[in-house]
C-alpha positions as CSV (number, residue, x, y, z in Angstrom):
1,X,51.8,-6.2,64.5
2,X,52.3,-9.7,64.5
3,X,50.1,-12.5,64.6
4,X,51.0,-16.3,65.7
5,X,49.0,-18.8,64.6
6,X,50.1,-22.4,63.9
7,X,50.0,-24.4,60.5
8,X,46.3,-24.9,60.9
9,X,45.0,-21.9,61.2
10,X,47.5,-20.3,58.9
11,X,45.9,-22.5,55.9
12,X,42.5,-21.4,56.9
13,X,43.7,-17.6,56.7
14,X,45.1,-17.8,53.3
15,X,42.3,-19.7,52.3
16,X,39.4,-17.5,52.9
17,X,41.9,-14.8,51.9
18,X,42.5,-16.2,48.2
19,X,38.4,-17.2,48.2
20,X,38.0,-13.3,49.1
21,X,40.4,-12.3,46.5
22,X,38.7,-14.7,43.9
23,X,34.9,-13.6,45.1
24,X,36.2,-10.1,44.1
25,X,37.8,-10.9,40.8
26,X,34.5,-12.7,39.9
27,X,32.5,-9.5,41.0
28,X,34.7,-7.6,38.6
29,X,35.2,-9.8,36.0
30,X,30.9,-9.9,35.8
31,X,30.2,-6.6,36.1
32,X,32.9,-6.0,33.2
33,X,31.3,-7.8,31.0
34,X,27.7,-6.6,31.6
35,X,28.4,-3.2,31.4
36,X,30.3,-4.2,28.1
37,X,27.4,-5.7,26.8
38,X,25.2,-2.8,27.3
39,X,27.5,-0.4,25.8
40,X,27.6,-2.3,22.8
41,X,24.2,-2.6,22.4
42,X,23.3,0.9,22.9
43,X,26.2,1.2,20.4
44,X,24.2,-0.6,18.0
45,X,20.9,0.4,19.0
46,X,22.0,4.1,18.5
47,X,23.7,3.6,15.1
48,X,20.6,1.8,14.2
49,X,18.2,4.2,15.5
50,X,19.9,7.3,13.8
51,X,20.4,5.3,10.3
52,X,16.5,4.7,10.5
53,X,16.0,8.8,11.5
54,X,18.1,9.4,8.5
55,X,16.0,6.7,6.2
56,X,12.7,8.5,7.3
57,X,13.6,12.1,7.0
58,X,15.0,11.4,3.5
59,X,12.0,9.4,2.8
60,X,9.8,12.5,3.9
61,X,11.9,14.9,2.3
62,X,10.7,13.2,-1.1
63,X,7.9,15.0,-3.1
64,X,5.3,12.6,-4.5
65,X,4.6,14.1,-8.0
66,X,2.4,12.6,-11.1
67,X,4.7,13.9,-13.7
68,X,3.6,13.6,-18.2
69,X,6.7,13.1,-20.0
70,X,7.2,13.3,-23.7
71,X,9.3,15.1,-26.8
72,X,7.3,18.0,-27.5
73,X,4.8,17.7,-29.9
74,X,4.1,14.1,-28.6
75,X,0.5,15.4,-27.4
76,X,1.3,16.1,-23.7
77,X,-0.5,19.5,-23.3
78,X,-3.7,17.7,-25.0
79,X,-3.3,14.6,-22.9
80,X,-3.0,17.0,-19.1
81,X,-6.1,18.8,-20.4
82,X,-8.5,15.6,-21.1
83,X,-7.5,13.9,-17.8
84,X,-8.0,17.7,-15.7
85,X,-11.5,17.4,-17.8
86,X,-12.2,13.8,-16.5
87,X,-10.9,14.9,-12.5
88,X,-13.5,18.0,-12.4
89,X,-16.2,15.8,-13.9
90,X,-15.6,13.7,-11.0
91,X,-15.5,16.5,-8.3
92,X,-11.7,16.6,-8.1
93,X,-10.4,20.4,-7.1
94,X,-8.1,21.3,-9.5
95,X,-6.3,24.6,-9.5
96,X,-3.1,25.5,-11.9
97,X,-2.0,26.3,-15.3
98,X,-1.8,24.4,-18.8
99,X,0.7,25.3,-21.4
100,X,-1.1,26.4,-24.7
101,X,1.6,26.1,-28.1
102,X,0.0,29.0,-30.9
103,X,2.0,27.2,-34.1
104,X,1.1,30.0,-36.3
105,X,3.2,32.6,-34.2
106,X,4.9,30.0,-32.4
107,X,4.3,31.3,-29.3
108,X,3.2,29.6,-25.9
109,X,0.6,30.6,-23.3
110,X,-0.2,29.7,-20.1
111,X,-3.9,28.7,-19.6
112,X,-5.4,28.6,-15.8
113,X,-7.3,25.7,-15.6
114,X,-10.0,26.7,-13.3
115,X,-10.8,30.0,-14.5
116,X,-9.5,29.1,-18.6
117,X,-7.7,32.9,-18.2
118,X,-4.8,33.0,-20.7
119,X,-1.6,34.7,-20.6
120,X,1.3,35.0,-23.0
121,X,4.6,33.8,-21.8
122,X,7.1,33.0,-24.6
123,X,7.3,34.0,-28.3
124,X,9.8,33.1,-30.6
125,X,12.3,35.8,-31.9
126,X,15.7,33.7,-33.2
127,X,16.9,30.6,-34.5
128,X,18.1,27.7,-32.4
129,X,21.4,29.0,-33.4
130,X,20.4,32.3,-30.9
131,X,19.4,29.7,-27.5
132,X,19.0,30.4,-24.9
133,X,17.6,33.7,-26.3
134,X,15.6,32.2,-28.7
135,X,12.4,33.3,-26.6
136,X,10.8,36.4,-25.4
137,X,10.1,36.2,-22.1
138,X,6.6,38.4,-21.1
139,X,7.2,39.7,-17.8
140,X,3.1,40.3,-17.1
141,X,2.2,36.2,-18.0
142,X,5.0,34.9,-15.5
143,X,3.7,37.3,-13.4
144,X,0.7,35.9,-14.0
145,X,1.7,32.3,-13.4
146,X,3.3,32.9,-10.0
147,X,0.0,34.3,-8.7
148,X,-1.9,31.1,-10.1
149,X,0.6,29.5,-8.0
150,X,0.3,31.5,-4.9
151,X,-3.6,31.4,-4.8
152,X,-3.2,27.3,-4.9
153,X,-0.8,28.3,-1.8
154,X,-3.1,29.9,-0.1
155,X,-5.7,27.8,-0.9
156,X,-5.1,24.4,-1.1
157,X,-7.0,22.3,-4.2
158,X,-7.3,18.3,-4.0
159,X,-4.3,18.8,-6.9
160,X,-2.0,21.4,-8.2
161,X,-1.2,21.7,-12.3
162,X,1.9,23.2,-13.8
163,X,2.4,22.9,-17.2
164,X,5.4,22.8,-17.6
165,X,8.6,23.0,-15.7
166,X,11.7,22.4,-17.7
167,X,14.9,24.2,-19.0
168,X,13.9,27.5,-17.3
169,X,13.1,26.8,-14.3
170,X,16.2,24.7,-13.8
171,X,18.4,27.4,-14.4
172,X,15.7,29.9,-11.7
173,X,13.9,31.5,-14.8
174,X,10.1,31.7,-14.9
175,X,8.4,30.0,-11.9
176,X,11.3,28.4,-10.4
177,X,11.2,29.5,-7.1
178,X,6.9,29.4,-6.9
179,X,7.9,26.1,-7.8
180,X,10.2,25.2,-5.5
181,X,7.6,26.7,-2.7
182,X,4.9,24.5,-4.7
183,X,7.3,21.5,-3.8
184,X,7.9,22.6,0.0
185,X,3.9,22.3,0.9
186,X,2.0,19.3,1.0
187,X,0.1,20.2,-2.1
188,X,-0.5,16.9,-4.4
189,X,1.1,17.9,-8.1
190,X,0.5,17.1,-11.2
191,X,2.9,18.9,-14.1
192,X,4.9,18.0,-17.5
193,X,8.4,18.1,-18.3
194,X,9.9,17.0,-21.1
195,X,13.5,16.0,-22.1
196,X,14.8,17.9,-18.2
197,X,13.2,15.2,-16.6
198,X,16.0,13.4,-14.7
199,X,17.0,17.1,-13.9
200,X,13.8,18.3,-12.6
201,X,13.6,14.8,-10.2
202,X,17.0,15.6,-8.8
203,X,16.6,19.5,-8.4
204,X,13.2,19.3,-6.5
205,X,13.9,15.9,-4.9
206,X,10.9,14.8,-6.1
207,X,9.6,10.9,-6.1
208,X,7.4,10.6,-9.3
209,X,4.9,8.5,-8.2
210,X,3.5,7.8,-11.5
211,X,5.2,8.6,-14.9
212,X,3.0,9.2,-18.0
213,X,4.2,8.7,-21.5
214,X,3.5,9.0,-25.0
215,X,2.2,5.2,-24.7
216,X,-0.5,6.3,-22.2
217,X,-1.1,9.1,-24.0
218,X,-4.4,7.5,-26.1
219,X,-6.1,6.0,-23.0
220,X,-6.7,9.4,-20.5
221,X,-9.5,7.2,-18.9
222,X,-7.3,4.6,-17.5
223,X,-5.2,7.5,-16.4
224,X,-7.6,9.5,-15.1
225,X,-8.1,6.1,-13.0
226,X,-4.4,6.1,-11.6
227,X,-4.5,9.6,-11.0
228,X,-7.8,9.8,-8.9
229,X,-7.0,6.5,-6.7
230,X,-3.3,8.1,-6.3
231,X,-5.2,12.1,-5.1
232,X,-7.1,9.2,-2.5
233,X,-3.7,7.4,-1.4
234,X,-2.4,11.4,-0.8
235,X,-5.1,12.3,1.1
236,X,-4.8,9.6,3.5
237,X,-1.4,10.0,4.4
């Protein structure tokens, strides 16, 4: 169908039709870009949400560990057992064992530090020429040790003690895998390792809160220090 209409009126047809067709074009054009702009942010948002969720659950995947590092024979063993002495004294629970080094039969012990029970774990039988079978391994004292372990499980002190987790344990020997469980709970630990300790770190994903050395070694007071404000910091979290 046909419609007549002069100039006039003609002009004022197109008109509002083009101001229609640029109203429209606007509408578009602005909704476009807003719905642009919120899908990038989300975008970003989202990214930066998820990259924060992935900062935290590494961060909480970390173990917090007080760990006494030195070349054996350094006085590590001695060191653990004056600063256990000086935590007790002050009411801290502690439950675990402590290594004990017989140099006459070179053999090793472990020694529970709550109840001072003893069990034989190691004895020497070779050479270093014969390592990694160097060692007698005593069935009954890891035994042993893994129950220490499971009754500080079961029933959780202000601080757990091993003494010490090393070469063994990173290849799943000894108390590797109470060890690994020891890491899993929210049990505050206190243990020794000696020249495996970057290993031990990366293994058990553990963030040594406080490293001791052979230069703290003569001052157990100031560690004791360090140690019980750290068991305070733990318990807060």
């Amino acid at each position: 169908m046909l419609i007549q209409c002069n100039y006039r009126e003609a002009t004022v047809l197109i008109r509002r039709w083009y101001s229609g067709c640029i109203g429209q074009l606007i509408v578009i054009y602005v909704t476009t870009f807003t719905l642009a702009y919120f899908y990038i942010n989300f975008i970003i948002l989202l990214r930066y949400k998820l990259f924060a969720l992935f900062l935290n659950y590494n961060f909480l995947q970390l173990k917090t560990i007080i760990i006494i590092s030195g070349d054996k024979g350094s006085g590590k063993s001695t060191f653990l057992l004056e600063v256990l002495s000086l935590l007790r004294n002050d009411g801290v629970v502690v439950k675990g064992f402590a290594a004990v080094h017989e140099f006459e039969t070179d053999s090793y012990l472990i020694k529970n530090v709550a109840t001072n029970e003893e069990a034989l774990i190691l004895q020497r039988v070779g050479g270093y020429e014969k390592r990694p079978y160097h060692f007698h391994i005593f069935e009954e004292g890891v035994e042993k040790g893994s129950d220490w372990i499971e009754d500080i499980l079961e029933q959780s002190p202000s601080i757990a003690v091993i003494d010490e987790i090393g070469g063994y344990e990173l290849n799943g020997k000894l108390w590797s895998d109470s060890f690994t469980r020891l890491v899993d709970s929210d049990i505050p630990i206190f243990t020794v390792s000696t020249k495996h300790l970057e290993q031990v770190i990366k293994k058990w994903n553990i963030d040594a809160s406080i490293i001791f050395d052979s230069d703290d070694f003569g001052d157990p007071n100031k560690a004791f220090e360090k140690v019980k404000k750290w068991i305070q910091l733990t318990r807060k979290q």
